[in-house]
C-alpha positions as CSV (number, residue, x, y, z in Angstrom):
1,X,102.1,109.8,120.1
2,X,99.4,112.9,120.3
3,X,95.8,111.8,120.4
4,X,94.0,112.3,117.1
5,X,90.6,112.7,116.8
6,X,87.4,115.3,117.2
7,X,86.3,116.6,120.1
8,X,82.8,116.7,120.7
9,X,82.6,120.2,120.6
10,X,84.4,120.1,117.0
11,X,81.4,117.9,115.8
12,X,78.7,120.1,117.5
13,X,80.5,122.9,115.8
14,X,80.3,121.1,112.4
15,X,76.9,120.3,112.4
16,X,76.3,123.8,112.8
17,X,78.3,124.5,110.2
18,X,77.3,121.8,107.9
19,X,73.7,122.3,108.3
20,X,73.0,126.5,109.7
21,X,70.9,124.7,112.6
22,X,70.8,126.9,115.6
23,X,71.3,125.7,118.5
24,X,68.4,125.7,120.4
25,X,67.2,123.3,117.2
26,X,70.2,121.7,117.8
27,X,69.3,120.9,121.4
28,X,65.9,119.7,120.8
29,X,67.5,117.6,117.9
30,X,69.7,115.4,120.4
31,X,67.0,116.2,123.1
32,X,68.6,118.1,125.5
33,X,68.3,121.6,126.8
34,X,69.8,125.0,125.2
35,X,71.4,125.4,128.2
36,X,73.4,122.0,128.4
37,X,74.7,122.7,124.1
38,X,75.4,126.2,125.7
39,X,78.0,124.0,128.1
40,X,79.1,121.9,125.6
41,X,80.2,124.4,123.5
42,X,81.2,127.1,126.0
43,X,82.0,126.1,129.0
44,X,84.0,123.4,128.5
45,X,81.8,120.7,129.6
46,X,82.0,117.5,128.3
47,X,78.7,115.1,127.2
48,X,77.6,112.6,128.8
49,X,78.7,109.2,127.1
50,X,75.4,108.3,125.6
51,X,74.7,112.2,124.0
52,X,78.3,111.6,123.0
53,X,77.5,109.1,120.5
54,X,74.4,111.0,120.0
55,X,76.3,113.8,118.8
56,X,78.4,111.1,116.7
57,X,75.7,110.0,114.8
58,X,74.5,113.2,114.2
59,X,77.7,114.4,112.8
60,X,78.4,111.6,110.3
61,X,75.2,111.8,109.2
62,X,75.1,115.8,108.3
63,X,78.9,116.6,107.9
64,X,80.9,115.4,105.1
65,X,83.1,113.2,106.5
66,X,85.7,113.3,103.3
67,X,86.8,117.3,104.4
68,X,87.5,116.3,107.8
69,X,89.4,113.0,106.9
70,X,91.5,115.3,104.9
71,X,91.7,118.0,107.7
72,X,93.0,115.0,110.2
73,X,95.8,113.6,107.4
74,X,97.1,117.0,108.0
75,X,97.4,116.4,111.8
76,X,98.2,113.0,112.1
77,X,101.8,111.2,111.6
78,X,102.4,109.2,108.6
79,X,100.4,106.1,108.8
80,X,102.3,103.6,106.7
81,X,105.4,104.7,108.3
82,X,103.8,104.3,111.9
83,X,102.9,100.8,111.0
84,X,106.2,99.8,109.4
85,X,107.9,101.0,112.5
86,X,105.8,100.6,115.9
87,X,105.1,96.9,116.4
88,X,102.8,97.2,119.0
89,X,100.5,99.6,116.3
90,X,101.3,96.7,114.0
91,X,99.8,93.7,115.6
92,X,97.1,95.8,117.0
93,X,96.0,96.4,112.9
94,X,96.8,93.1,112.0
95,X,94.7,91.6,115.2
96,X,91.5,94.3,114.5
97,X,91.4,93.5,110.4
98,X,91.7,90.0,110.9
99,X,88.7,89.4,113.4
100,X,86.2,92.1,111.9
101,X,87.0,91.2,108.1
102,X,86.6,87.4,108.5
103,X,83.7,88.0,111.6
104,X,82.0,90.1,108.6
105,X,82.1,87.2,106.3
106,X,80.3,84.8,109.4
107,X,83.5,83.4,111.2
108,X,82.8,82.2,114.9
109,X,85.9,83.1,115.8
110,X,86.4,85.9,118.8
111,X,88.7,88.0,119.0
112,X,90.6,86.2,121.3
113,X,90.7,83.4,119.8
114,X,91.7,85.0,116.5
115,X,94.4,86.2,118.2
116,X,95.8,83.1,119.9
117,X,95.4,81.5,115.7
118,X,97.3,84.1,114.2
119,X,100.5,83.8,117.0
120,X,100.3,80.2,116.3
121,X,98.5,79.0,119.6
122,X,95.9,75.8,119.9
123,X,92.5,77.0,119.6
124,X,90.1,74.7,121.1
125,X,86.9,74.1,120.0
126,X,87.3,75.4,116.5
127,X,87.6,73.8,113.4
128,X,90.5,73.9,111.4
129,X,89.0,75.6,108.6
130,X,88.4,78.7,110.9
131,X,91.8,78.8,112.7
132,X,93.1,78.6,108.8
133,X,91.0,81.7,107.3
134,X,92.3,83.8,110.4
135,X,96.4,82.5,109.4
136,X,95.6,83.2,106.0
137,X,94.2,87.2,106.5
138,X,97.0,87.9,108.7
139,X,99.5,86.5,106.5
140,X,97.4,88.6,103.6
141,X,97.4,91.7,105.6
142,X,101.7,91.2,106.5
143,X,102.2,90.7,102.4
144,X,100.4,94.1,101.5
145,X,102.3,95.7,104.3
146,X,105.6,94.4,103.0
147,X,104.7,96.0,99.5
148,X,102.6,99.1,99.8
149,X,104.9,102.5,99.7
150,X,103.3,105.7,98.5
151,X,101.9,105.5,95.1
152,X,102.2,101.8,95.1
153,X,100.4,100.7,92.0
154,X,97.8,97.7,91.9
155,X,97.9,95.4,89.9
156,X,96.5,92.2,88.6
157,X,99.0,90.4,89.5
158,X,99.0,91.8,93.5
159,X,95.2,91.0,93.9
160,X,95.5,87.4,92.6
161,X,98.0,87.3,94.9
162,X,95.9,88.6,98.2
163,X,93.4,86.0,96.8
164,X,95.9,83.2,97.0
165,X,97.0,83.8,100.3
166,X,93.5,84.7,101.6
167,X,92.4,81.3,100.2
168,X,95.5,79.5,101.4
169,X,94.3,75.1,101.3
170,X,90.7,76.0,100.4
171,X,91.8,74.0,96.7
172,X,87.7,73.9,95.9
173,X,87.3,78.0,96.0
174,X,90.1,78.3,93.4
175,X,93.0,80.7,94.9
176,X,94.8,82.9,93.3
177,X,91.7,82.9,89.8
178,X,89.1,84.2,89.2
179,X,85.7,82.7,89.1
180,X,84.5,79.9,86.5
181,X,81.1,80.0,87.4
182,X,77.9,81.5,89.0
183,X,77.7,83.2,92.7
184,X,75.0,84.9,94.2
185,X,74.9,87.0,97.5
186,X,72.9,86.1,100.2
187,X,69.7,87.4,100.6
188,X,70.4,89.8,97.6
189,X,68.3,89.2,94.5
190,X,71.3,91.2,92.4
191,X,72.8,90.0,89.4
192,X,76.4,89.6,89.1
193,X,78.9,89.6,86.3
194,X,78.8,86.3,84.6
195,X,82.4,84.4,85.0
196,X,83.0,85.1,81.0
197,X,82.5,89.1,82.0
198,X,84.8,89.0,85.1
199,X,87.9,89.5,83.4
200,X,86.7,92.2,81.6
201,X,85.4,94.0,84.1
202,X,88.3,93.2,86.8
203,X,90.7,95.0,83.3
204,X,88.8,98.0,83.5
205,X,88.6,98.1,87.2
206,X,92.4,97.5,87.2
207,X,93.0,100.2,84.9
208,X,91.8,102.7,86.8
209,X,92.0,101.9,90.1
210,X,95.6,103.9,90.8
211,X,93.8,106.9,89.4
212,X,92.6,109.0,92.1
213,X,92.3,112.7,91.3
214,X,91.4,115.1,93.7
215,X,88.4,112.8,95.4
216,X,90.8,110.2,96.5
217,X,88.9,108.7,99.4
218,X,85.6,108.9,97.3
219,X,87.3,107.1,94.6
220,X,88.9,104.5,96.7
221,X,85.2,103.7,98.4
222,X,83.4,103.7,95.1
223,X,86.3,101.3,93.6
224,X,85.5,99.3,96.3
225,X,82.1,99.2,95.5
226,X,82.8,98.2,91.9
227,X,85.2,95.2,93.0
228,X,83.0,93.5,95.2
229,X,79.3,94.5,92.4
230,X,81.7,92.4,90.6
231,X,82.7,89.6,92.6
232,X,85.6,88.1,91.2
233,X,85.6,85.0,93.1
234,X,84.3,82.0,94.1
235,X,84.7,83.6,98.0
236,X,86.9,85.9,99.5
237,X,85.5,88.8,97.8
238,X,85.1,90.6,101.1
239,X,88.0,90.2,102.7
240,X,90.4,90.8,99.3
241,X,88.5,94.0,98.7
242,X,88.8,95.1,102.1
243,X,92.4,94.3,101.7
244,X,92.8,96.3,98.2
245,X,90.7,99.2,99.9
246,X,93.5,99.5,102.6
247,X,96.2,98.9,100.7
248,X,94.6,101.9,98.4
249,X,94.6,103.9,101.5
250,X,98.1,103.9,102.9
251,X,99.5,104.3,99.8
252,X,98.0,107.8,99.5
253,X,99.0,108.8,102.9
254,X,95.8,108.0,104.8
255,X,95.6,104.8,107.7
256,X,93.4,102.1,107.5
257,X,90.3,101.6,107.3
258,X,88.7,98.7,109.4
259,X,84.9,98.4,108.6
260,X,83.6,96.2,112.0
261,X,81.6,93.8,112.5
262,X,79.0,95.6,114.3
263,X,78.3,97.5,111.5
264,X,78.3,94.7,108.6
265,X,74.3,95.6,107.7
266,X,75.1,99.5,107.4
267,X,78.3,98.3,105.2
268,X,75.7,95.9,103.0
269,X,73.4,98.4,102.9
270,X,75.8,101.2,102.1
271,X,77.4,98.7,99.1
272,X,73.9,97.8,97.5
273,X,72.8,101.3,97.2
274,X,75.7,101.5,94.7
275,X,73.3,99.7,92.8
276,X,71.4,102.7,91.9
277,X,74.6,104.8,91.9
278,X,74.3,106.4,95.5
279,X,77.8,105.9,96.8
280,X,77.4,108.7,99.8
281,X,76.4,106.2,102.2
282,X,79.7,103.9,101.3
283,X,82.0,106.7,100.6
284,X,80.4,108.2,104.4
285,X,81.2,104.8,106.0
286,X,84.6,104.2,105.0
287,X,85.5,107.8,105.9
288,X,84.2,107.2,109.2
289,X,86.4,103.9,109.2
290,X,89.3,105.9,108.3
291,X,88.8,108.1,111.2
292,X,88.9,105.4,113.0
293,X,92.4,104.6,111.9
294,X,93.4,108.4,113.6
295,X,92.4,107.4,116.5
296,X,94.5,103.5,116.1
297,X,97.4,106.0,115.4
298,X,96.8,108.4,117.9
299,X,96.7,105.8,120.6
């Protein structure tokens, strides 16, 4: 399978683009000389490692990332039918989702180890609780890929579902229902939805949520937004969202999206500035994460 991603002259070339810098501003922006962009972009020469993620970060934070998502769907193979068919590219999703969506929500677990819990191996030194929450995503993650087909609709009834198998023996959290009382995030002063408002607002959510006009990556990142502002549930709120947010993605064509667990403050961040109805930051992140899925189908 063809490599897919951007070349770092494609982003230097984007930034110009996006932005009309020139490039000797561009130079003195990543703090290098004219002469080395001049290589970069003409002669073929690649960047060093470090100015490459330099360039990176200059690139998602000028260029919309939506337009070239769309530009790379037109490139790539089709990612629910990769992941239906190549096992390798299967367990390698499964494996990734798993450790960064439960690391997210605070699991000790490493990588390793969540892959020796989800092939059924003895992990040593961990409770059971923790080898449970990693079984329980990955058998999660294997029901939404044994459902989702293009245009798969969402329903209630699916994302109770998620919830129960996410929260598979954690009686006390109540699987598969909503909320009957109060949360509150940690080290957020917001205010949810009381429990009486949840199904009200999980209706509306529901109703619109396979409605996704021309903007369909910004509207699958600013639904996501809206299910966990809600918070449905007594826990598990990241990881079923997370898990709706994909399932939203390869049913319109586009791979994955795997927000990590080195980035869990930019993703907070990103979400709580949907507060105040700024959902570039979100919408930018899980366009970036979606990228990432090229390049998990490209390898």
């Amino acid at each position: 399978m063809k490599k897919i991603c951007l070349t770092d002259k494609e982003k230097l070339e984007g930034i110009i683009k996006a932005t009309g810098i020139s490039r000797s501003r561009l130079a003195r922006r990543l703090e290098v000389s004219y002469k080395t962009v001049y290589r970069w972009l003409d002669a073929g020469v690649s960047p060093h490692p470090a100015q490459s993620r330099d360039i990176d970060q200059l690139f998602k934070e000028y260029v919309d990332l939506k337009s070239v998502v769309l530009c790379l769907r037109g490139k790539a193979p089709n990612a629910l039918k990769a992941l239906k068919s190549n096992l390798r590219l299967r367990e390698k999703f499964i494996l990734d989702m798993t450790y960064h969506s439960n690391a997210i929500e605070g699991s000790r677990m490493t990588i390793k180890e969540t892959e020796m819990a989800i092939e059924g191996r003895q992990v040593r030194g961990r409770e059971l609780f923790e080898v449970l929450e990693a079984v329980n995503h990955k058998n999660a993650l294997e029901y939404a890929l044994g459902l989702v087909k293009p245009d798969f609709k969402i329903n209630e009834e699916y994302i109770l579902k998620l919830h129960d198998i996410v929260l598979y023996n954690f009686n006390d959290k109540l699987p598969g229902r909503y909320r009957t009382g109060y949360v509150n995030l940690t080290n957020s002063e917001k205010e949810l939805p009381s429990a009486q408002d949840v199904p009200l607002r999980m209706g509306k959510l529901i109703k619109d949520i396979n409605k996704y006009g021309k903007d369909a990556v910004g509207r699958i990142a600013r639904d996501h937004y809206e299910f966990e502002a809600i918070h449905p549930f007594f826990d598990g709120n990241g990881r079923v969202g997370r898990l709706v947010m994909v399932t939203q993605l390869l049913s319109r064509g586009f791979p994955p999206a795997v927000i990590k667990v080195e980035d869990r403050y930019k993703y907070y961040m990103a979400l709580s500035k949907g507060d105040i109805g700024d959902y570039n930051n979100i919408i930018q992140m899980v366009c970036d994460a979606v990228i990432a899925g090229y390049r998990l189908l490209g390898n």
